[in-house]
N, C-alpha and C positions, 0 to 999 in steps of 0.2 A: 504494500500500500504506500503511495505517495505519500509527503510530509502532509501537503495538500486537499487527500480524500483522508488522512487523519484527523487535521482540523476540521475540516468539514462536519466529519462523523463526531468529533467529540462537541461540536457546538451544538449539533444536532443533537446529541442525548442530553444535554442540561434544556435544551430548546423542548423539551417534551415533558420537564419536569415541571416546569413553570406553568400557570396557567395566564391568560391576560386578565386585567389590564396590569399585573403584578412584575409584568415578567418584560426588562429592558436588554437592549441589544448587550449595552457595555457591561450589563451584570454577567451576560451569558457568556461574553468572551473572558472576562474577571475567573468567573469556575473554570473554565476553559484551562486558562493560564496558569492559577492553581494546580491543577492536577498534571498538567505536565511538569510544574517548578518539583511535584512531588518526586515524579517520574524520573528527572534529570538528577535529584538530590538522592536518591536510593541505588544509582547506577553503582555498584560493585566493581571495583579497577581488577581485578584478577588477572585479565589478560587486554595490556594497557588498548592493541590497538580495536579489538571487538567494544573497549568502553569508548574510544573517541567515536567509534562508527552508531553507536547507541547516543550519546550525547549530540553527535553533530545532526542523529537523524531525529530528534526531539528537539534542538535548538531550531531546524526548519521549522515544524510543526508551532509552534512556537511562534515566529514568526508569519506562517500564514494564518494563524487565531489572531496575531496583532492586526492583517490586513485586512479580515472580514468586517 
């Protein structure tokens, strides 16, 4: 999966959790952002270059939640 059909997907599951009129864009990219900052923070260095490739593929993702 793309960085980009990731963010998509994760904005889309908090997007289903909210009902209106409760539920704003910048809230839903906020959760968004959160659970990848978790993602990136739990990455385990064991085998350094599989963590950059895990980190660099979540700092995208990341990046495309900042642009929706």
């Amino acid at each position: 999966m793309t960085p980009k059909e990731k963010a998509d997907e994760l904005y889309c599951k908090y997007d289903s959790l909210f009902k209106a009129p409760f539920k704003k864009h910048q809230d839903l990219k906020q959760c968004a952002l959160i659970a990848v900052d978790e993602i990136i923070n739990s990455i385990v260095i064991i085998d350094l270059t599989a963590a950059e490739n895990q980190f660099t593929y979540w700092e995208e993702v990341k990046n495309e939640i900042e642009k929706l």
